[in-house]
BAGU-999995 format. One line per 2 residues: number of its first residue (from 1); for each residue x, y, z of N, C-alpha, C, O. Coordinates in pm, whole numbers. Example, Ala and Ser with C-alpha at 12.3 -4.5 7.8 and 13.67 -1.06 7.14 Angstrom:
BEGIN
1	1319:-569:780:1230:-450:780:1320:-330:780:1424:-332:846 ~ 1285:-225:708:1367:-106:714:1290:3:787:1341:114:804
This chain:
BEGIN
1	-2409:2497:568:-2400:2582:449:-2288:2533:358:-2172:2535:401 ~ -2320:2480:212:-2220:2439:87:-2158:2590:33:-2218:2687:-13
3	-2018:2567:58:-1929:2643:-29:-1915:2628:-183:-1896:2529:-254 ~ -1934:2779:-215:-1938:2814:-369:-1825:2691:-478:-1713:2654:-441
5	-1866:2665:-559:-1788:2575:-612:-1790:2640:-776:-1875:2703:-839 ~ -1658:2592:-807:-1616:2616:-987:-1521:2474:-996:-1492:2392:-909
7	-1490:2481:-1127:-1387:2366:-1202:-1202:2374:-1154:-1152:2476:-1106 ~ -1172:2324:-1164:-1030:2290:-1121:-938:2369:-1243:-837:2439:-1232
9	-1027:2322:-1379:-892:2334:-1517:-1045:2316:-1593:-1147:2254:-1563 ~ -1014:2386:-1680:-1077:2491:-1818:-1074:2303:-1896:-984:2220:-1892
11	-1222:2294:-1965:-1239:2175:-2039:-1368:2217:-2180:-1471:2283:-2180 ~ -1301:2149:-2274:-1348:2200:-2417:-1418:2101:-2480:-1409:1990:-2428
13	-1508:2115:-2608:-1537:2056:-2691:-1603:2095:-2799:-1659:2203:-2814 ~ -1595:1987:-2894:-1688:2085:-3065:-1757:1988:-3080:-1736:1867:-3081
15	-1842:2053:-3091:-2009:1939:-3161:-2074:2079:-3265:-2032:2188:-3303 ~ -2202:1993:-3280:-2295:2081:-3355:-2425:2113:-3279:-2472:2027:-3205
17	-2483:2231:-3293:-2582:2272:-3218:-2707:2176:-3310:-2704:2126:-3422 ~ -2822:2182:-3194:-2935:2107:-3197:-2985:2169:-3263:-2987:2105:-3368
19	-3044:2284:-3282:-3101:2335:-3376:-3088:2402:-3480:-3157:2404:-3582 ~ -2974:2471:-3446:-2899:2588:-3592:-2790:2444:-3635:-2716:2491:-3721
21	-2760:2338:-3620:-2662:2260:-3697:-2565:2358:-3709:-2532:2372:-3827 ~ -2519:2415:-3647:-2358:2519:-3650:-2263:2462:-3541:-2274:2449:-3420
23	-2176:2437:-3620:-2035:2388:-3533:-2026:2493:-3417:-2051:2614:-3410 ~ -1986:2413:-3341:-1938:2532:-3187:-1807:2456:-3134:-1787:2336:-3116
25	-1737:2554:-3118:-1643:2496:-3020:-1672:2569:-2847:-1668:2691:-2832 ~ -1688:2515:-2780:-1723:2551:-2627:-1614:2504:-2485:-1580:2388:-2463
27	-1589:2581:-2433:-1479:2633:-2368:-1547:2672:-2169:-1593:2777:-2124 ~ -1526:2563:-2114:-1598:2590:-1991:-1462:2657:-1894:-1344:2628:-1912
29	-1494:2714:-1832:-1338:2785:-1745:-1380:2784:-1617:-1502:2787:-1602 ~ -1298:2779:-1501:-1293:2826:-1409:-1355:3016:-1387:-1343:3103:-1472
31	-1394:3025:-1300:-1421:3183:-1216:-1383:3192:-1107:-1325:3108:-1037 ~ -1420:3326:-1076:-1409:3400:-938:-1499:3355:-813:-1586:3276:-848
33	-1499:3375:-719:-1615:3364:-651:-1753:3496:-653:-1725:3616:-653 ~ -1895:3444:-653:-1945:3524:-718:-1932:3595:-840:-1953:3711:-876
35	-1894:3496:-892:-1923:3538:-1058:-2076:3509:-1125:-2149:3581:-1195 ~ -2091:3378:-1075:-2202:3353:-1121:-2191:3251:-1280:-2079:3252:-1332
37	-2267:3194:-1329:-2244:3132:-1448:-2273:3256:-1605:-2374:3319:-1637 ~ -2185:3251:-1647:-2223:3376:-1794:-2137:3288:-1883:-2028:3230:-1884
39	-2233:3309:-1949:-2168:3241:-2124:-2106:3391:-2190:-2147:3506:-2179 ~ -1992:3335:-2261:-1901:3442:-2386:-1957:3395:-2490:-1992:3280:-2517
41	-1968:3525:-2567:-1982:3460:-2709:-1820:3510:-2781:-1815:3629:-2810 ~ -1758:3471:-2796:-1644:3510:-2862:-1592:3526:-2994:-1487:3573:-3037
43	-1751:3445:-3079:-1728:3496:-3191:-1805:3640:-3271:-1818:3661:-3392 ~ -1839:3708:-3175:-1909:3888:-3195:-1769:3957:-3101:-1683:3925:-3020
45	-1825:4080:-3187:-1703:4143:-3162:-1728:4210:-3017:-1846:4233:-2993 ~ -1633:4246:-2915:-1652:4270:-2769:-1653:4157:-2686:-1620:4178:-2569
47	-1677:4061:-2714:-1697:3936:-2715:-1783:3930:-2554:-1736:3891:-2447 ~ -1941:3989:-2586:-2022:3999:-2524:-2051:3860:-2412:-2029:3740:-2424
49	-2113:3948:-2292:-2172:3844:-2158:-2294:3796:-2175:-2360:3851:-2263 ~ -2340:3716:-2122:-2454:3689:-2103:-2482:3579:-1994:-2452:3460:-2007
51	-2543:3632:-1888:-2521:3539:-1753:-2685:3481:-1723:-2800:3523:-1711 ~ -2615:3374:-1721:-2742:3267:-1733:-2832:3282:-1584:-2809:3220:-1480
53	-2929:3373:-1606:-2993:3432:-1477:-3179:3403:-1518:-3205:3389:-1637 ~ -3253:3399:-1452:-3412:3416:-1539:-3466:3496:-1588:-3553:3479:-1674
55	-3406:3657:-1521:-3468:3720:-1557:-3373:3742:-1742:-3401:3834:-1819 ~ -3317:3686:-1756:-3238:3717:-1912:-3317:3597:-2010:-3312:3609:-2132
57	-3383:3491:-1953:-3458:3439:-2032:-3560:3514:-2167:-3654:3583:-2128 ~ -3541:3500:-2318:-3635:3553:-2401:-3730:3503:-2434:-3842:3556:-2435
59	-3691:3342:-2483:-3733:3265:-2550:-3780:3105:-2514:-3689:3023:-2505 ~ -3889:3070:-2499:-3887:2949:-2499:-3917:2844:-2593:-3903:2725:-2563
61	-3950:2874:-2680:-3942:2817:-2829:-3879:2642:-2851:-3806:2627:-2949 ~ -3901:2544:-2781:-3867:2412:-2790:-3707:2442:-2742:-3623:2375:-2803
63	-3668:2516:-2660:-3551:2524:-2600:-3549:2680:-2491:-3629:2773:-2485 ~ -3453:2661:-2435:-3438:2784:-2330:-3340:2897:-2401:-3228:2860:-2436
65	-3378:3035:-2421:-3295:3141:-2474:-3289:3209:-2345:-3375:3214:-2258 ~ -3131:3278:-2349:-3069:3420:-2291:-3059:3485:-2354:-3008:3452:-2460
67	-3100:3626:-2333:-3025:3681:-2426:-3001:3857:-2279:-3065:3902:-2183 ~ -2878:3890:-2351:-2827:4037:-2267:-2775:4136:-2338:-2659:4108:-2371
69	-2809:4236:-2375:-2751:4361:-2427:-2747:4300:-2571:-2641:4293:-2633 ~ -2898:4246:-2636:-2850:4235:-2784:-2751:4107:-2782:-2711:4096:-2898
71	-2702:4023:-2715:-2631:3926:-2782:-2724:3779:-2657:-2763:3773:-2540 ~ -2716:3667:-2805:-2820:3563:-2702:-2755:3393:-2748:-2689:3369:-2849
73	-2798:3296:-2643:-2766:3226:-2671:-2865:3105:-2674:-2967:3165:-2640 ~ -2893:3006:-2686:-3034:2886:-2662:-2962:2786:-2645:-2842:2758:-2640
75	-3107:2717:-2634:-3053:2558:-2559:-2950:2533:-2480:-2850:2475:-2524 ~ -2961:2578:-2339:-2843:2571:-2243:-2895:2527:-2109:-2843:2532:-1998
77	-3078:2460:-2173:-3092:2359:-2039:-3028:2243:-1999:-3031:2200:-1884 ~ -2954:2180:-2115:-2898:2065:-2116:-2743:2104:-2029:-2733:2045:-1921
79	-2651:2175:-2057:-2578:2188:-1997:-2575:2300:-1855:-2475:2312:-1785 ~ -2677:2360:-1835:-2723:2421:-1706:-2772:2303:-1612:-2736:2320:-1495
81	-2832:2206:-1630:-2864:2098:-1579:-2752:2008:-1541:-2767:1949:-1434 ~ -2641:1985:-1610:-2539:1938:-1563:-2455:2003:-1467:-2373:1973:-1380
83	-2514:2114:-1520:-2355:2269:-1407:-2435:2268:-1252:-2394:2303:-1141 ~ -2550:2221:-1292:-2681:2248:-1119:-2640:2121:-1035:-2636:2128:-913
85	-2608:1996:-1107:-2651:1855:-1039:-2495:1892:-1019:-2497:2015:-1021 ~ -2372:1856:-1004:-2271:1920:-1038:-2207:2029:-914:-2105:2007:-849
87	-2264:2108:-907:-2270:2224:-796:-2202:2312:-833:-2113:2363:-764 ~ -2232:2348:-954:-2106:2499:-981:-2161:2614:-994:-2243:2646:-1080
89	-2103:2703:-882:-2176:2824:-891:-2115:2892:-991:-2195:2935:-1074 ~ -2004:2916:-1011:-1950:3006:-1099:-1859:2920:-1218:-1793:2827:-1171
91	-1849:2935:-1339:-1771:2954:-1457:-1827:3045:-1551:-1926:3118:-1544 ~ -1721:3020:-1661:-1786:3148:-1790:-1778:3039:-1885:-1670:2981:-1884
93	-1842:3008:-1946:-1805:2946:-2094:-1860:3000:-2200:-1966:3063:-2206 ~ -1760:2967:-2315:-1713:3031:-2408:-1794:3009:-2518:-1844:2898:-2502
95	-1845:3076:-2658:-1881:2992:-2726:-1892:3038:-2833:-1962:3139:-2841 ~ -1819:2978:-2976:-1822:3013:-3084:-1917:3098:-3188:-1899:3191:-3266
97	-2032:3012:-3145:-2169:3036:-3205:-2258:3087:-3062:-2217:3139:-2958 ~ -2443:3035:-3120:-2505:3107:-3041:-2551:2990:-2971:-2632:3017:-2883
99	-2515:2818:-2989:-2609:2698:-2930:-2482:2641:-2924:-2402:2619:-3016 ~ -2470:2613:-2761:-2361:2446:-2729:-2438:2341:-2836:-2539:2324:-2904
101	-2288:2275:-2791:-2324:2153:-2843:-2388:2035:-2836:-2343:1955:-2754 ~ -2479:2003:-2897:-2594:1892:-2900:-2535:1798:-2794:-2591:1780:-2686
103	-2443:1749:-2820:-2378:1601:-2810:-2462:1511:-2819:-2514:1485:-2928 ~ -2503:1423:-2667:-2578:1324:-2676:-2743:1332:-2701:-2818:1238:-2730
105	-2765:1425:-2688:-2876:1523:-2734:-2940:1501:-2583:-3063:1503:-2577 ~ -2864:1478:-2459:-2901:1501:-2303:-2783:1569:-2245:-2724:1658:-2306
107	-2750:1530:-2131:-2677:1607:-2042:-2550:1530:-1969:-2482:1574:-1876 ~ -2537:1383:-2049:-2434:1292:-1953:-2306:1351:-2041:-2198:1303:-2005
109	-2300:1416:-2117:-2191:1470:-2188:-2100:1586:-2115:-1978:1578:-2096 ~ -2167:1673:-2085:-2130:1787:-2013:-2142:1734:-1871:-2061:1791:-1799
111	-2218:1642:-1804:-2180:1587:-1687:-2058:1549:-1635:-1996:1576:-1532 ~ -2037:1473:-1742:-1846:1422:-1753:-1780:1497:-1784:-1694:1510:-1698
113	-1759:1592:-1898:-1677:1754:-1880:-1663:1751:-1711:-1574:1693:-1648 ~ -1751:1814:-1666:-1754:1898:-1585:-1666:1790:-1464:-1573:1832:-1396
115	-1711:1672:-1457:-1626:1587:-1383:-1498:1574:-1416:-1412:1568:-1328 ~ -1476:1570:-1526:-1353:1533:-1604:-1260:1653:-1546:-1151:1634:-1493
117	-1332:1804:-1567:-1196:1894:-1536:-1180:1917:-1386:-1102:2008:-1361 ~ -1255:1833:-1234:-1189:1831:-1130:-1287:1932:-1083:-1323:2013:-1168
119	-1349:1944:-938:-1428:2117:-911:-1368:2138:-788:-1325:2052:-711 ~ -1368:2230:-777:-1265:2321:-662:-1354:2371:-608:-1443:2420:-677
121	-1361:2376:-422:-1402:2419:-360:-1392:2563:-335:-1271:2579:-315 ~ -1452:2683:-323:-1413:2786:-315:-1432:2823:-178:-1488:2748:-98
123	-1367:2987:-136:-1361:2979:-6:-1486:3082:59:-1453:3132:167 ~ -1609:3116:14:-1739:3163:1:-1882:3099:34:-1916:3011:-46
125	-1961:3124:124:-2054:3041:102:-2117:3074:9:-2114:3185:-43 ~ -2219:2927:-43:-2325:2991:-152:-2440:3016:-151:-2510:2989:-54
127	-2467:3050:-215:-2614:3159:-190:-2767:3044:-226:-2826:3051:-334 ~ -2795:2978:-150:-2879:2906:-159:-2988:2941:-135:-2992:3013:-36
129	-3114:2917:-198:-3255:2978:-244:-3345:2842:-177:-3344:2730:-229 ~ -3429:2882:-36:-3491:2806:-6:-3647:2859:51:-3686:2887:165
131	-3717:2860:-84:-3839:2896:-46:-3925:2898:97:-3875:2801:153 ~ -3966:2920:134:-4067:2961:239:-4231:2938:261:-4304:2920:358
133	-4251:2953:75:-4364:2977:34:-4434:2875:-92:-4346:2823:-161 ~ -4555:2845:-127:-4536:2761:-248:-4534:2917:-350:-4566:3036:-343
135	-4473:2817:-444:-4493:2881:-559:-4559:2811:-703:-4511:2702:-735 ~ -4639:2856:-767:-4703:2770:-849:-4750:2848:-966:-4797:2958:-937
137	-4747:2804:-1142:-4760:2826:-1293:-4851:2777:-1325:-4848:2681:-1248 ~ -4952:2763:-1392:-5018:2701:-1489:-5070:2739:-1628:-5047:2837:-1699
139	-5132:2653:-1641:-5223:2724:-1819:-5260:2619:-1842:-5214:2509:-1809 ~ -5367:2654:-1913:-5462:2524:-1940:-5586:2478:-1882:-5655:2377:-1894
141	-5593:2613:-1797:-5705:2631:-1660:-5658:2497:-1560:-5738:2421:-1504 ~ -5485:2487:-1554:-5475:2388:-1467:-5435:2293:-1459:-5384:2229:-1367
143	-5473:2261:-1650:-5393:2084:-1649:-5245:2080:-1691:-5165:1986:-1695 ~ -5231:2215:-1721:-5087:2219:-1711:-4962:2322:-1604:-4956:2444:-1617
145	-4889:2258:-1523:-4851:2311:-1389:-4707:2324:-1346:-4632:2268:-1426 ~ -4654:2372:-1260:-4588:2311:-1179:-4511:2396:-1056:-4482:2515:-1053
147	-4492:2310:-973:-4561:2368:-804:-4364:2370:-746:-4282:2282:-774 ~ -4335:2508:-657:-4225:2480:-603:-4300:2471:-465:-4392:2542:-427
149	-4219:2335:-378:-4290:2343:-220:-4143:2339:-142:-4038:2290:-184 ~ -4170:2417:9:-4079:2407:86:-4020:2277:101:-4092:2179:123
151	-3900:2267:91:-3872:2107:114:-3720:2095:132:-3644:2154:56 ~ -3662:1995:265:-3535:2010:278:-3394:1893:177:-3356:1777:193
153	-3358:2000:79:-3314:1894:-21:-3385:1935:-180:-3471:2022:-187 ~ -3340:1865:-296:-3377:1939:-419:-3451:1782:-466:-3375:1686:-448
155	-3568:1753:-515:-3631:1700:-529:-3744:1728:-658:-3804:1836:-663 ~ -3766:1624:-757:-3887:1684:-863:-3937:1574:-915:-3866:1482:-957
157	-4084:1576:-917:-4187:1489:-914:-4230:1535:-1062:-4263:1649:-1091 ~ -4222:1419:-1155:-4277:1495:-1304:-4373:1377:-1368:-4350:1264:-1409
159	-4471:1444:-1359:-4589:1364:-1478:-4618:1403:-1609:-4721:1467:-1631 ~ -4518:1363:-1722:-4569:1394:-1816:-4715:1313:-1910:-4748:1195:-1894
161	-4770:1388:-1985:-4891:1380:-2086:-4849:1371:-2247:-4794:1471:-2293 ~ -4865:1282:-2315:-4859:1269:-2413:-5006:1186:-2514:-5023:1065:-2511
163	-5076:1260:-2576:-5202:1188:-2649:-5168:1081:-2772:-5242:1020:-2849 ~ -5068:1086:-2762:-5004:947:-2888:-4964:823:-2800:-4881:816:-2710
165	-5037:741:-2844:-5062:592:-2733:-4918:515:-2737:-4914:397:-2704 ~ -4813:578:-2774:-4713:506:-2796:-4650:545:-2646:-4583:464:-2584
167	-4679:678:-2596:-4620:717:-2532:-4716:743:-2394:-4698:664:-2302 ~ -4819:851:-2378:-4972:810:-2301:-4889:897:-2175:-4802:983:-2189
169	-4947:843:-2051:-4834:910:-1936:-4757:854:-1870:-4778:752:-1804 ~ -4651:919:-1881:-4524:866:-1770:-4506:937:-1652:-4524:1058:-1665
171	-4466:888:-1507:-4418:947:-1392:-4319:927:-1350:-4312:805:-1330 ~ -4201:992:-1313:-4083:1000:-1268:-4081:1081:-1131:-4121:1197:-1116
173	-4025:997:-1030:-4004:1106:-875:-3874:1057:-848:-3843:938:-848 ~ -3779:1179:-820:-3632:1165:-793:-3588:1257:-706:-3596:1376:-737
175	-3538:1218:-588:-3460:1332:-522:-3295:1293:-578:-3214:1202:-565 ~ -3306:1434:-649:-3159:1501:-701:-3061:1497:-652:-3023:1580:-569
177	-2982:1381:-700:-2824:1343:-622:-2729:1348:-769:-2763:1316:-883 ~ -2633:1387:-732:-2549:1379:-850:-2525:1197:-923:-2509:1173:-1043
179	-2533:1061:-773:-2559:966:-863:-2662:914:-907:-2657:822:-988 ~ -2762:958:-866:-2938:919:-910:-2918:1020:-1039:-2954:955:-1138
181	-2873:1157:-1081:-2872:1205:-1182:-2818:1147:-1345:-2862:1148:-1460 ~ -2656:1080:-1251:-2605:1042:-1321:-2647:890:-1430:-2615:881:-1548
183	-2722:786:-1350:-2756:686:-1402:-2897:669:-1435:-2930:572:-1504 ~ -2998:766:-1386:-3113:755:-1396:-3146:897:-1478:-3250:866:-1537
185	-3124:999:-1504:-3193:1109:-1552:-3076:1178:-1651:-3115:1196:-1766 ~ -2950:1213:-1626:-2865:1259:-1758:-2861:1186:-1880:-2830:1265:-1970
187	-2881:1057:-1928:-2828:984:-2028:-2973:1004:-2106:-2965:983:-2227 ~ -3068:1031:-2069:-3245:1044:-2106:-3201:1151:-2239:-3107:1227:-2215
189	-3246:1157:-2334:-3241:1210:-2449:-3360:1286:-2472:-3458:1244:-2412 ~ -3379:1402:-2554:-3454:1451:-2643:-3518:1414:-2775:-3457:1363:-2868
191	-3657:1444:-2775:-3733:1350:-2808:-3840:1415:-2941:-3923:1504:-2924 ~ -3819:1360:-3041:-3935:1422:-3155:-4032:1349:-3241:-3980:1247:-3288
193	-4175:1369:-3284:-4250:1352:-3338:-4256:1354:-3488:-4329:1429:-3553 ~ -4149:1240:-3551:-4116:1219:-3713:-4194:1293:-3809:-4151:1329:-3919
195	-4337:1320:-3754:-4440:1397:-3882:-4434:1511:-3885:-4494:1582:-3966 ~ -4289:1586:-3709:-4284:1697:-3736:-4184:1800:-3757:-4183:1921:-3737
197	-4075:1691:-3817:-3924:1694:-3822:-3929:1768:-3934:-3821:1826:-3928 ~ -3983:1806:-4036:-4022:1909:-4174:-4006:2041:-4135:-3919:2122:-4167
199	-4136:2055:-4035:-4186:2181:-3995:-4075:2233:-3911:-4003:2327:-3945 ~ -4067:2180:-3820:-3942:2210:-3717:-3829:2301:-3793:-3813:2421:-3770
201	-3744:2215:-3899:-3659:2223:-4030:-3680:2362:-4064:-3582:2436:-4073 ~ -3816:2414:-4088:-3881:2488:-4164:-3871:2608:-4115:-3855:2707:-4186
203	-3884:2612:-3912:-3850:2684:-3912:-3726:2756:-3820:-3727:2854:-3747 ~ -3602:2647:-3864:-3502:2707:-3842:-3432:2639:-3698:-3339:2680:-3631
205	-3529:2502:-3680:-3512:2420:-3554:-3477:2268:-3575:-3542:2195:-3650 ~ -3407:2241:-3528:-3381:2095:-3516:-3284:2028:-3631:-3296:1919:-3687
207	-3193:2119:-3646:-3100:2093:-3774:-2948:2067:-3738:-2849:2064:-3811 ~ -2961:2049:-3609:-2862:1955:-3567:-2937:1800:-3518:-2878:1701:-3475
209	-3017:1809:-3530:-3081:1667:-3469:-3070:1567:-3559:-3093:1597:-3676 ~ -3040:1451:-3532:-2996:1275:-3577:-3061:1200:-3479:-3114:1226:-3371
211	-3036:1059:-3572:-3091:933:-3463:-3029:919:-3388:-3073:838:-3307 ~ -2888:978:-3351:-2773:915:-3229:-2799:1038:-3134:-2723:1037:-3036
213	-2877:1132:-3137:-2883:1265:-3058:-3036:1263:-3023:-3060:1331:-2923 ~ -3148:1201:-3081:-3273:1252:-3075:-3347:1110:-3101:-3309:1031:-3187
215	-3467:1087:-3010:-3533:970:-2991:-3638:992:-3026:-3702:1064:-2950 ~ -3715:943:-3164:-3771:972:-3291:-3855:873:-3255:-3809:764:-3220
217	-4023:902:-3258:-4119:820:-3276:-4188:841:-3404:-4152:944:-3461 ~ -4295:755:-3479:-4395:767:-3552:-4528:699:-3510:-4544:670:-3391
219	-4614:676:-3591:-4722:594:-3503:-4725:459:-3553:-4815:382:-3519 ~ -4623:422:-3639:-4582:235:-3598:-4500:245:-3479:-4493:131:-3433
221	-4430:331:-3401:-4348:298:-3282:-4218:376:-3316:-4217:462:-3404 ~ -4080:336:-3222:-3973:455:-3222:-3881:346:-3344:-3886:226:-3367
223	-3790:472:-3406:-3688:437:-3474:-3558:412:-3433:-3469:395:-3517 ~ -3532:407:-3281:-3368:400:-3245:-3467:320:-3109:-3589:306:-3106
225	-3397:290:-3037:-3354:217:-2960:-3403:322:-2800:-3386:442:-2824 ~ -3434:306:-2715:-3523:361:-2617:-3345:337:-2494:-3250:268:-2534
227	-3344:379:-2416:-3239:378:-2266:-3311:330:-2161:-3255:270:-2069 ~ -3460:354:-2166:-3580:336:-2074:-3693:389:-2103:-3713:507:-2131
229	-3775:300:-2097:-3903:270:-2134:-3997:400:-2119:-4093:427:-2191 ~ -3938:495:-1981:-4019:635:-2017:-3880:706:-2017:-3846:764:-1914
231	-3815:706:-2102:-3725:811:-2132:-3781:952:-2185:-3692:1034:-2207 ~ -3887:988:-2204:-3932:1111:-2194:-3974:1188:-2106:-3987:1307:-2136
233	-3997:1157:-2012:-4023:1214:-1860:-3880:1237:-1786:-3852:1328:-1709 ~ -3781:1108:-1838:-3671:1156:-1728:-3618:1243:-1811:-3530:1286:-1737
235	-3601:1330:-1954:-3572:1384:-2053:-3631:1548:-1965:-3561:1642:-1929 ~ -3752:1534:-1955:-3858:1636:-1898:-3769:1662:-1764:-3724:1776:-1751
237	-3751:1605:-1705:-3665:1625:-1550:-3547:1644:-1553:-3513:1701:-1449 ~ -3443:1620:-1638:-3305:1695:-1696:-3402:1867:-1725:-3400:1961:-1646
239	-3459:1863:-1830:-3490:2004:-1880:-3533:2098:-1711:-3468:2196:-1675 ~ -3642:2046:-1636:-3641:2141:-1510:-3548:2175:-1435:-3531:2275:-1365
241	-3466:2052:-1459:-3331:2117:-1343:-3256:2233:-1395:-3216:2334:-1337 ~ -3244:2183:-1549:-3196:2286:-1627:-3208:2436:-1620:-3123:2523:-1602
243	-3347:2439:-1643:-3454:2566:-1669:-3407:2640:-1532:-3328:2735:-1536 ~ -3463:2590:-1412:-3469:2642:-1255:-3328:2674:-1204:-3306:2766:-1125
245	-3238:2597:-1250:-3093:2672:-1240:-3086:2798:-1258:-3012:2872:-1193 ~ -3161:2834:-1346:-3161:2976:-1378:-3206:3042:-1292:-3132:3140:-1292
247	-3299:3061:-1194:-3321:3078:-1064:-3258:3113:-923:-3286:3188:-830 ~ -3139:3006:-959:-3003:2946:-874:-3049:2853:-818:-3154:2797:-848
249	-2946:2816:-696:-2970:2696:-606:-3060:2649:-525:-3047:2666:-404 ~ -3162:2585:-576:-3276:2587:-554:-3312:2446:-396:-3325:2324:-404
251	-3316:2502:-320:-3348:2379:-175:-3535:2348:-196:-3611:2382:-105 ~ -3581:2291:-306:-3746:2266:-255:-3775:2122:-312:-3690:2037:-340
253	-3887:2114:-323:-3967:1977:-377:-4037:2072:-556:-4114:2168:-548 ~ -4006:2037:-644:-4076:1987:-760:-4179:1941:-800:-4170:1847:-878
255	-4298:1985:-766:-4386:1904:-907:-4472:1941:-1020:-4554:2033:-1019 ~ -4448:1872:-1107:-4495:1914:-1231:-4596:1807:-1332:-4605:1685:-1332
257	-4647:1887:-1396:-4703:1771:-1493:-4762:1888:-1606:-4829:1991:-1599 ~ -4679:1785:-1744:-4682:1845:-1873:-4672:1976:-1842:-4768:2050:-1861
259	-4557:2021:-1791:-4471:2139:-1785:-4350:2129:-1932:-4299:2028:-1978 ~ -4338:2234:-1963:-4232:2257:-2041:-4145:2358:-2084:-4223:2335:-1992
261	-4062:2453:-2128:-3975:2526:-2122:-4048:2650:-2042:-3996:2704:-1944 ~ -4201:2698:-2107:-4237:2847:-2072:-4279:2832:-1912:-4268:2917:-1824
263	-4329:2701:-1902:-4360:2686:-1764:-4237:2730:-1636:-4220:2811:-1545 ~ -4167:2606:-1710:-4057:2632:-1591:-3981:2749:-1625:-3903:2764:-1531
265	-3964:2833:-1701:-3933:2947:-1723:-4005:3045:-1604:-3961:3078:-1494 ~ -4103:3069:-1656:-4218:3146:-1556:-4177:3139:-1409:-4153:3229:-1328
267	-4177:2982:-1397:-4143:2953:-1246:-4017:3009:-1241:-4010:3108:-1167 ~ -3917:2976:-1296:-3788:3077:-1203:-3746:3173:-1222:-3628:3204:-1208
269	-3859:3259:-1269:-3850:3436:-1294:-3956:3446:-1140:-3920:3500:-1035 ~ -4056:3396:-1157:-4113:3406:-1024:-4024:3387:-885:-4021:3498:-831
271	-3955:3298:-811:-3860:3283:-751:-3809:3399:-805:-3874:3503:-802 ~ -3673:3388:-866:-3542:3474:-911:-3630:3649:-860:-3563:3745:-823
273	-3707:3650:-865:-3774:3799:-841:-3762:3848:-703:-3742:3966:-674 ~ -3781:3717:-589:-3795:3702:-508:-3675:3717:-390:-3660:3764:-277
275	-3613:3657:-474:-3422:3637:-405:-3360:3766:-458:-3315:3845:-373 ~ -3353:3795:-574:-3290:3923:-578:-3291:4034:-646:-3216:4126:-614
């Protein structure tokens, strides 16, 4: 049994959010044991909680929303995904606005935070979630899925689908180590469709996104520079770890194909129902 873990020393940074383009300054801290992970918003007054759990999921809208008592926050698969691979059961972080910060528009950013400020062992075990049972989402009558199986160790098998021949399908299978995360699946970026960077704009999404944050195709081919050749699948496998964090500490096998926020949403309200 792994003891509950948090950060050593409180570590900061300001970027701009991915989609609202609003400066944030974000503030990760140390906790208690059993605290659990909850974001502050500190710039509303009370300076409201919101604990990154599934059942507080609202929104899945091309990103993951919390929201609790009226106050909410999005896009916090990217850095929930780092806090999971990582092992931190508990901090609070802080946050100006309602969206961390973009950074690399993946998760090797807040990976290194989180390394950077040291993690402290706590003196608690943690509450680890190890299915029994499958559990399984779909839509699409099917072709779109994804399956939790008993399995010893955290593991996720992802086939994504894409009908633009630039891209077609990719498969990624990784059992989840903080250094298989680190060199193979955090540095993977977020990914958009140039004809639909208007609309997006339009409505109120993707206005922190750039070429140094976001890996931009058209149908002559991409405009920046690729990390790996299916960097959208390992992009897709940052986002599940992300998503299912919300769940908690999840001991199973993964698989998915052309899953995406509502999916894996679904899935760890299903679980999370289950545990507590």
């Amino acid at each position: 049994m792994q003891r509950q873990r948090t950060l050593k020393s409180p570590v900061e940074k300001i970027g701009i959010g991915l989609h609202s383009g609003v400066e944030v300054q974000m503030k990760i801290k140390p906790a208690e044991i059993d605290t659990g992970i909850i974001f502050v918003r500190t710039d509303l007054d009370d300076k409201p909680k919101i604990h990154a759990t599934a059942n507080n999921v609202t929104s899945t809208l091309r990103a993951t929303t919390l929201e609790e008592n009226g106050a909410k926050v999005f896009t916090v698969e990217h850095l929930m995904s780092a806090l999971s691979v990582c092992g931190i059961d508990n901090c609070e972080i802080e946050l100006t606005a309602e969206e961390p910060p973009v950074l690399d528009g993946n998760s090797i950013g807040f990976f290194e935070m989180i390394k950077s400020a040291g993690i402290f062992e706590q003196s608690a075990n943690r509450h680890e979630i190890k299915p029994e049972k499958i559990y399984r989402v779909d839509e699409d009558g099917g072709k779109k899925f994804i399956i939790a199986l008993p399995y010893d160790g955290f593991r996720v098998s992802f086939t994504s689908i894409n009908p633009h021949p630039l891209i077609g399908v990719q498969y990624e299978d990784f059992e989840i180590t903080e250094e298989i995360y680190r060199k193979e699946i955090a540095p993977a970026r977020t990914i958009a469709y140039e004809k639909e960077i208007d609309a997006l704009r339009a409505m109120g999404l993707g206005r922190g996104g750039t070429i140094e944050n976001v890996i931009v195709y058209n149908d002559e081919g991409w405009l920046n520079e690729l990390r790996y050749k299916d960097e959208l699948v390992r992009h897709k496998i940052l986002d599940v770890i992300g998503d299912l964090r919300l769940a908690g500490f999840l001991q199973c096998h993964i698989i998915a194909a052309a899953s995406g926020h509502a999916l894996n949403s679904r899935l760890a309200k299903k679980i999370y129902a289950d545990f507590f």
